[in-house]
N, C-alpha and C positions, 0 to 999 in steps of 0.2 A: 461810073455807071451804077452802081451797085446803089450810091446817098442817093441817085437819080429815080432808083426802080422803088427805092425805099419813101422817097418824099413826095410816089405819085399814090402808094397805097399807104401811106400811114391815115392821113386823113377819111380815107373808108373804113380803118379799123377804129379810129376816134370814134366816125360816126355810128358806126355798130355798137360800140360798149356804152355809147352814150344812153341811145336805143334800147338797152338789153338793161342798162341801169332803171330809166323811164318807166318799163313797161314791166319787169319783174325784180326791181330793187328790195321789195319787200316780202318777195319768196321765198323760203326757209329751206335751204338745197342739203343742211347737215344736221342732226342731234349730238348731242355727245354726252356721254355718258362718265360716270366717275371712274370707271374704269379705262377709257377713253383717256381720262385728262392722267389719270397716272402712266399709260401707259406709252406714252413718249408721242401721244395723239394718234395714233394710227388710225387709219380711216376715214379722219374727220375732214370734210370736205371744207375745207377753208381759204384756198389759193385757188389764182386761175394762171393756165400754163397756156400759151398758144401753138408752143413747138413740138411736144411730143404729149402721147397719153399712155399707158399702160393698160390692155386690158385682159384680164383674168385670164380668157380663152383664147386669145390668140397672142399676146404679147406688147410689144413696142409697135406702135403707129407714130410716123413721123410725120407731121404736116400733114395728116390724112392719107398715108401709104404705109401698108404693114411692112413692117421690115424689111421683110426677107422678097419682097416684090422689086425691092432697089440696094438688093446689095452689092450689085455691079458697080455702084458709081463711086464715085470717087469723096473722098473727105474734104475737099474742094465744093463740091457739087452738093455734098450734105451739108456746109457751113452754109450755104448760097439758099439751100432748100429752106434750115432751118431761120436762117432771116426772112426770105420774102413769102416762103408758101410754095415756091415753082421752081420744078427744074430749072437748071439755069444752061441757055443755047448755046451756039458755039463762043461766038462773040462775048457772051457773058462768063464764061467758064474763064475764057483767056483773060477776059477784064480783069477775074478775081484772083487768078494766079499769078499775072505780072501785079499787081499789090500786092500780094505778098510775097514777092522775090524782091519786088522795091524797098522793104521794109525789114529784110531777114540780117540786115547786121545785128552785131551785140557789142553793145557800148561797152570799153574796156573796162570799168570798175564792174561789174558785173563778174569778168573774168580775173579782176584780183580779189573780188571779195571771195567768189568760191575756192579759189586757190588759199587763201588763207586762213578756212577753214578746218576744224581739226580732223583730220585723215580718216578716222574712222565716222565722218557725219551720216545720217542718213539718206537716201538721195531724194528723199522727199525735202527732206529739209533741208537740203541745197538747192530742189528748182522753188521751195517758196519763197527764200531766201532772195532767191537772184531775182523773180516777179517783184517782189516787195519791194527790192533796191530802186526799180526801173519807174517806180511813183516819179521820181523826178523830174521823168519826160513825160509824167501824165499830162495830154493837150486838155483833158477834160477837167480835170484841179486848177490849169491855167486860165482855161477860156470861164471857170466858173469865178475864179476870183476876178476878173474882168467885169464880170456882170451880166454873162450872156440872158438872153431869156430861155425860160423853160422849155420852150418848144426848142430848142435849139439842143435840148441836152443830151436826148438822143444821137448826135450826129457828133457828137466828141466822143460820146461812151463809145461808139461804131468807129471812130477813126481811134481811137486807145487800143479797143478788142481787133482790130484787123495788125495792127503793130506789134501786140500781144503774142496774137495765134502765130505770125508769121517769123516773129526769135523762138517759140518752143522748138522747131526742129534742133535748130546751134547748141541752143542753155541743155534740151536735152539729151543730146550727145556730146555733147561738151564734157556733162556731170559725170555721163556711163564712160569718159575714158579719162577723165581725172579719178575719179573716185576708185574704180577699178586696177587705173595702172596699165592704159591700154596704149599708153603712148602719145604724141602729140595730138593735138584737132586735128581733123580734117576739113580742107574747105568745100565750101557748099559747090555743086554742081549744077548749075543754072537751065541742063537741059534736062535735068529732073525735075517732077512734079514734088508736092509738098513730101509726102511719104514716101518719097522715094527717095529724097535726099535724105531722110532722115535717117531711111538703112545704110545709105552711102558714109552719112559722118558718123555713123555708129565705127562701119568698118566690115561691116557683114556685107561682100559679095555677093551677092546671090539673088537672082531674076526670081524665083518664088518668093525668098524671105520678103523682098519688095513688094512683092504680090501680097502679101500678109500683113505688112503693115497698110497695106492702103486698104483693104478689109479691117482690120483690125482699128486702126485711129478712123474708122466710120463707121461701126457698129458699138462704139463705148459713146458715141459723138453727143448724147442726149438721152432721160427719162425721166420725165417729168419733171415736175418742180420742187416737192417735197421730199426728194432726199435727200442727206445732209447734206452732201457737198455742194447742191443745186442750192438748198432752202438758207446754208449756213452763208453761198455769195450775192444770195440777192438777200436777203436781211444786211448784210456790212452795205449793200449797192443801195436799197432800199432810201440809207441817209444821203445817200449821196456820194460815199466814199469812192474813188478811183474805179476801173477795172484791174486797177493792176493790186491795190488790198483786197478786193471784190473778192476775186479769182486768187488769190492768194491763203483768204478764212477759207473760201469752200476748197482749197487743196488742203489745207490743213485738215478739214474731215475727212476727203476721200481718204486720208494715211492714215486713217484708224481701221482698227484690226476685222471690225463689224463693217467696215465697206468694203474700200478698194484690196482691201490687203486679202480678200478670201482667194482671190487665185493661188496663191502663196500656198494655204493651208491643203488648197484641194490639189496642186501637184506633191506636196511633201507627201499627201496619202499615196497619191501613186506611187510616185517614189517606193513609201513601206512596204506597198504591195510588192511591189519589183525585186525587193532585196528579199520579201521574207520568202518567194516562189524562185529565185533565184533567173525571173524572166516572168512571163506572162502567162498565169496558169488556167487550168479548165476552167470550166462557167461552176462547173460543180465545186472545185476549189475552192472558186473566188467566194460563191453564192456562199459558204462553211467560213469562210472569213468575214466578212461583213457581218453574220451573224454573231461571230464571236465580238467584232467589233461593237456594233448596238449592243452584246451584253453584258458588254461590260462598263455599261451608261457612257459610252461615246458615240456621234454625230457621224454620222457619212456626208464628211464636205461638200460641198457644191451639190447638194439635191433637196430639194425646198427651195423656197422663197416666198420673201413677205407675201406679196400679190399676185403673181401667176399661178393659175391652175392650171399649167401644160410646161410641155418642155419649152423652154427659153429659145424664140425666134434667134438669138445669137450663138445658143449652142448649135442648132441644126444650122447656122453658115458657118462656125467652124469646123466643126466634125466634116459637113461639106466639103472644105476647102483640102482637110486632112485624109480626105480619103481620096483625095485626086492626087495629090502633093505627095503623099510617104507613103513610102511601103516596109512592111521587114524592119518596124521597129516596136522595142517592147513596151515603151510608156504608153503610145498612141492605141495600141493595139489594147494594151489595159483599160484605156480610157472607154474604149468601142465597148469591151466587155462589160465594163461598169454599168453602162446604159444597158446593156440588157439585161441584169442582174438586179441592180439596185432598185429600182423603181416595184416590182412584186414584190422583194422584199420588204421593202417600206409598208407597200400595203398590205403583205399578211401582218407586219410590227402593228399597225395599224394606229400609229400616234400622229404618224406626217399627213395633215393635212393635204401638201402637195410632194409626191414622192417623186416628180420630173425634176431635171437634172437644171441648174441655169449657167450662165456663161461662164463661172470660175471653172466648173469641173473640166472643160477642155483648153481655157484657150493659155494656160501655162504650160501645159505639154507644148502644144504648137511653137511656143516662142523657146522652149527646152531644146526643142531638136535642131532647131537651125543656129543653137551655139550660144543663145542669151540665155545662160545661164545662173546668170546673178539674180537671187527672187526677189531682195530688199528692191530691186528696179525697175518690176512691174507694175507697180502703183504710177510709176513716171509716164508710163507709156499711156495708161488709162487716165492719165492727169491732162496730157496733152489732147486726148479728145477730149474732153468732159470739158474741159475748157471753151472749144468752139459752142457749144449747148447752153455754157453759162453765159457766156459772152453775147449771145442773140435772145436767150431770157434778158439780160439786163436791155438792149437796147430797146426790143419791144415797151416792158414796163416804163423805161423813161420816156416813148413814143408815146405812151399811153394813160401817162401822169400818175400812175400807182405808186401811193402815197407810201411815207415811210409802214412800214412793219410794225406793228405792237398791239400781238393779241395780248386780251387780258388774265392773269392769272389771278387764284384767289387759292387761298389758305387751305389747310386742312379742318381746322376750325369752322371754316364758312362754310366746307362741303356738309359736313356733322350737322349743323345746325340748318341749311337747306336744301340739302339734298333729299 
């Protein structure tokens, strides 16, 4: 159903870019500046993203829906969203989840290679490990050595990324109870939804933690194009390479310390808070701590971000979800007071451009209290959404024949001489 919905609108999105090339190909939509080119390009308007956009003032817009208007549905219904543009009805939701419950085995060398990995790995570098493995069943590496035509390439990237999305639940509960020591796998439960098995083979119990991951794996699901782990799997996809290396280079950025890995930094801050109040202390406290923190030239995690000028549509659905969810706890309860502490202080500091809070600062607490305690295994979790975002970036571009990737770079010498 899904190659069906996709192979009635791909040919209107051809003819649109066709159209938008024709009539404004020679538009000038970015400047850049030398400052620009050293500074890891920020700003400069040089991709086009079809599935999500970020905007200053309001946040994350998915397929033309601000975030937080559709955080009810499901990660299912956001993979669906972010391929075709539209909710997906009844019929089509169930179409997409029996595919990937038809597709949710994991080939056993998958399961000896991470077993034979050395005990202390990281678990990023276990689930990119076991993607990368899984090249061999790429049908899209196959059908291209065959010869398929290019119009066709989309529709292999799309059956790879559905086979893809639908072993992350296994490989990544698989990893958190090898790596761990949490005891054997669990098998999948077929009357659960994607996220919902996933808390099942984890081993966490529990009707809310379920509830949080199916929020959670659909609020990390996509943002834009140009951040590294977006930018780093559609440049490897750009040539042509798999979704399974694709999705494997941009996992390998999300697990650097300047992406995925800030939840990490901004629950260990709670944490210190925690230990050095011995619980969760006054606003007046906290507000005398933070200061000491900024003066002593360190950061208050999770508050800023590159692009947003407001609080992060994904902090206000989790803070949401956590103030339905717990009560009578001291990390969560710090996290609450953060937000109303931090942000004036920022702005009397007056360096932080944007002093609202984005999604690191709360959603490692959340996954702290319901007993996922290990932090090296949050980047897994945001691995596995991010993945569905890359995986509907790559098949658009191949729908779309966006050619390989290669801006040009020039010298320091050349800048000197014409700039």
């Amino acid at each position: 159903m899904l190659q069906k919905v996709l192979s009635e609108k791909i040919p209107r999105w051809q003819k649109e870019i066709h159209s938008v090339i024709n009539e404004k190909g020679d538009v000038i939509i970015s400047d850049v500046s030398v400052s620009q080119a050293y500074g890891g390009m920020r700003g400069i308007k040089g991709l086009t993203c079809e599935t999500s956009s970020v905007s200053p003032d309001s946040g994350l817009i998915i397929r033309g829906y601000p975030l937080l208007d559709i955080t009810h549905i499901s990660p299912e219904e956001v993979f669906y969203l972010l391929l075709t543009g539209d909710l997906p009805n009844d019929d089509a939701l169930r179409d997409i989840q029996n595919n990937l419950k038809t597709h949710q085995d994991i080939p056993g060398y998958v399961w000896q290679i991470l077993k034979t990995m050395p005990p202390d790995s990281h678990p990023m570098t276990m689930l990119t490990t076991a993607i990368q493995s899984m090249q061999v069943d790429s049908l899209f590496a196959r059908k291209y050595d065959e010869g398929i035509p290019k119009t066709d390439y989309w529709k292999w990237t799309l059956e790879d990324g559905i086979r893809l999305v639908a072993k992350l639940p296994a490989i990544a509960a698989g990893i958190y109870r090898i790596r761990f020591s949490k005891g054997d796998r669990i098998t999948p439960d077929n009357s659960l939804d994607w996220a919902g098995n996933f808390a099942h083979m984890l081993g966490i119990e529990d009707d809310d933690f379920k509830k949080l991951m199916r929020l959670y794996l659909m609020l990390h699901c996509d943002h834009e194009g140009g951040n590294v782990s977006a930018f780093s799997s559609l440049t490897v996809a750009s040539a042509l390479s798999s979704p399974y290396l694709s999705v494997a280079a941009g996992l390998n950025g999300l697990a650097g310390p300047l992406h995925g890995l800030a939840n990490q930094g901004c629950l260990k801050f709670v944490l210190k808070v925690r230990e050095h109040f011995d619980g969760c202390p006054s606003q007046e406290a906290l507000k005398q701590f933070c200061w000491d923190h900024l003066n002593s030239g360190q950061v208050i995690p999770g508050y800023g971000h590159a692009v947003l000028r407001c609080p992060d549509p994904r902090f206000i659905a989790f803070m949401a979800f956590g103030k339905d969810h717990i009560k009578d706890d001291d990390i969560f309860s710090i996290v609450r007071a953060l937000f109303e502490v931090v942000p004036p202080v920022l702005n009397e500091q007056g360096k932080a451009k944007n002093p609202w809070p984005n999604v690191d600062a709360v959603s490692g607490s959340l996954l702290y209290y319901y007993g996922l305690t290990e932090f090296n295994y949050y980047t897994v979790l945001f691995s596995m959404s991010r993945t569905m975002g890359m995986i509907s970036q790559m098949v658009i571009n191949r729908a779309l024949g966006i050619p390989i990737t290669r801006p040009k770079s020039v010298t320091t010498d050349w800048i000197k001489q014409n700039a």
